[in-house]
C-alpha positions as CSV (number, residue, x, y, z in Angstrom):
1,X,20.8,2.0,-1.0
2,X,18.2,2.5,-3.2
3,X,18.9,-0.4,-5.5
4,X,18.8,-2.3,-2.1
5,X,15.4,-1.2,-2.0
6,X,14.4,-1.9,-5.8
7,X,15.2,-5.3,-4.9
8,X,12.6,-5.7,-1.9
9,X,10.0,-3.8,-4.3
10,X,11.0,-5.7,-6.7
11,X,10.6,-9.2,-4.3
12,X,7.1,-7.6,-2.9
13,X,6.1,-7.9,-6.5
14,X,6.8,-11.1,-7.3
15,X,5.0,-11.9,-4.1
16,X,1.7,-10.9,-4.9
17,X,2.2,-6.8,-3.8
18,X,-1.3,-5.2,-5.3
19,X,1.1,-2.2,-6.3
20,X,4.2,-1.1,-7.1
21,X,3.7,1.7,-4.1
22,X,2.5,-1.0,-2.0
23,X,5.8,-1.0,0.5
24,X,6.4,2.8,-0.4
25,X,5.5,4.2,3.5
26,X,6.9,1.1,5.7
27,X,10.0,0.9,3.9
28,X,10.2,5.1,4.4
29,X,9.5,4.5,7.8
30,X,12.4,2.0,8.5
31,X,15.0,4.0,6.4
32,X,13.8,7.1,8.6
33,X,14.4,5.3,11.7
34,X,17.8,3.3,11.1
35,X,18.8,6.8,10.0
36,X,17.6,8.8,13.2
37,X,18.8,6.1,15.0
38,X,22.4,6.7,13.3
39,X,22.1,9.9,15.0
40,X,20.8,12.0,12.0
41,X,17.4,14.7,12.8
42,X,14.2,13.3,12.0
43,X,14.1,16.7,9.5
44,X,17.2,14.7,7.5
45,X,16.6,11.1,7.7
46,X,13.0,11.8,6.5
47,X,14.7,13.5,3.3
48,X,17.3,10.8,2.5
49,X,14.6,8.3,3.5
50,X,12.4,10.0,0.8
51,X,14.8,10.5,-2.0
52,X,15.8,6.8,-1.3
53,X,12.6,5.7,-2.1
54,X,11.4,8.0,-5.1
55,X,14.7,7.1,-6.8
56,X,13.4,3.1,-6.2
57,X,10.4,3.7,-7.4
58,X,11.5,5.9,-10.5
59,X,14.3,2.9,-11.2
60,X,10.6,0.3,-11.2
61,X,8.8,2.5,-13.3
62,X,6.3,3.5,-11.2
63,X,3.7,5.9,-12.1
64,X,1.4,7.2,-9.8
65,X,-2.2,7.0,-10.5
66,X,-4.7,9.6,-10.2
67,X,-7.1,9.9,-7.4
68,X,-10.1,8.5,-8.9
69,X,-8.0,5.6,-10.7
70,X,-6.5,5.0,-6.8
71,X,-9.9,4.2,-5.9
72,X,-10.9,0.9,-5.1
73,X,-13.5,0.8,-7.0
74,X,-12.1,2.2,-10.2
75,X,-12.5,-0.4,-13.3
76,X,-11.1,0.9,-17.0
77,X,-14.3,0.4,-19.0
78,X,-13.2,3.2,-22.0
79,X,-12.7,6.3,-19.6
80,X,-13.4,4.8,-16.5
81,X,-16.6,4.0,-14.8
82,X,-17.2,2.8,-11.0
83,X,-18.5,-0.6,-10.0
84,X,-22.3,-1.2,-10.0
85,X,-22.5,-3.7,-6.9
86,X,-25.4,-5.8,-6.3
87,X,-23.9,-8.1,-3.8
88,X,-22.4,-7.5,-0.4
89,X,-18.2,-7.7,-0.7
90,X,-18.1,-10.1,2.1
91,X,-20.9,-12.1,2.2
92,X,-22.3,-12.1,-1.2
93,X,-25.7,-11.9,-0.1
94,X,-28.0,-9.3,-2.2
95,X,-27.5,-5.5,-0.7
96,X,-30.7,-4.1,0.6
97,X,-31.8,-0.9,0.0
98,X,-29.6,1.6,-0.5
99,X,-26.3,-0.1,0.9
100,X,-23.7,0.6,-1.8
101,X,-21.2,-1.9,-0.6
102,X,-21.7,-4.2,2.5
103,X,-25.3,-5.5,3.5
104,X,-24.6,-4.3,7.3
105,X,-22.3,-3.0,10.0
106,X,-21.2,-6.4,10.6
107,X,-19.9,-7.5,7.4
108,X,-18.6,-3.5,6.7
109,X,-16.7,-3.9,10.3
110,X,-15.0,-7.7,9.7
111,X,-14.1,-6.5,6.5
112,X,-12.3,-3.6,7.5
113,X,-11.0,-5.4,10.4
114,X,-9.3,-8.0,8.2
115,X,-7.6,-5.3,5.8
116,X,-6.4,-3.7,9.0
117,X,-4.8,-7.0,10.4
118,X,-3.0,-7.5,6.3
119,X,-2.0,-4.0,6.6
120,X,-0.2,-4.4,9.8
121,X,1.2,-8.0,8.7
122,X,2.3,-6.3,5.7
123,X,3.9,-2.8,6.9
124,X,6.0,-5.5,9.8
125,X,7.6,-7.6,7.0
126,X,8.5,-4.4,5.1
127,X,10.0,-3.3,8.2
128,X,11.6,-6.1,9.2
129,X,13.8,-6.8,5.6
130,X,14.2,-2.6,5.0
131,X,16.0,-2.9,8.8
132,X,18.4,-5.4,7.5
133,X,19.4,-2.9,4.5
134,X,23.2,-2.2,4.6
């Protein structure tokens, strides 16, 4: 199974995934629940489920980053340094006073509105092709 599963990472890739973790949780998920389903506890589907998906990732060569590299605002520049924004990351108009990101509630809310919607697109095609697994 979990060479089933390199292959959707794999295809997530080659899509455009930002990471190789990027389908690590949905495709958990759906393992987990074909196998409860299956009549197996939650306890042991989420353990196969798991060592199903570490053994995917480890056969990928996935590494896992450290919290501050994680960060979305991480850049390599020698060790590491965070973005110095001057402009909002929606609009692109100047940021006023002391507003580190977004210029205002609205932009911050649509913004995190529209990750929330690619998120859920996202973790629903995941699902949908790990349900199909054999």
């Amino acid at each position: 199974m979990a060479e089933a599963v390199v292959d959707i990472m794999k295809e997530a890739m080659r899509a455009g995934a930002p990471s190789k973790f990027a389908l690590e949780a949905p495709i958990r998920y759906a393992i987990r629940s074909k196998l409860c389903l299956q009549g197996k506890s939650w306890d042991v589907a989420d353990t196969i489920a798991k060592d199903v998906v570490s053994r995917a990732l480890a056969m990928i060569g996935a590494v896992r980053p450290t919290w501050l590299e994680g960060q979305p605002d991480y850049v390599q520049l020698g060790a590491g340094a965070q973005i110095k924004r001057s402009r909002c990351v929606r609009c692109h108009k100047p940021l006023p006073g002391e507003h580190t990101k977004f210029c205002g509630t609205l932009c911050a809310n649509a913004h995190h509105m529209r990750l929330a919607r690619l998120h859920q697109f996202n973790d629903q095609r995941a699902y949908d092709t790990a349900a199909r697994l054999p």
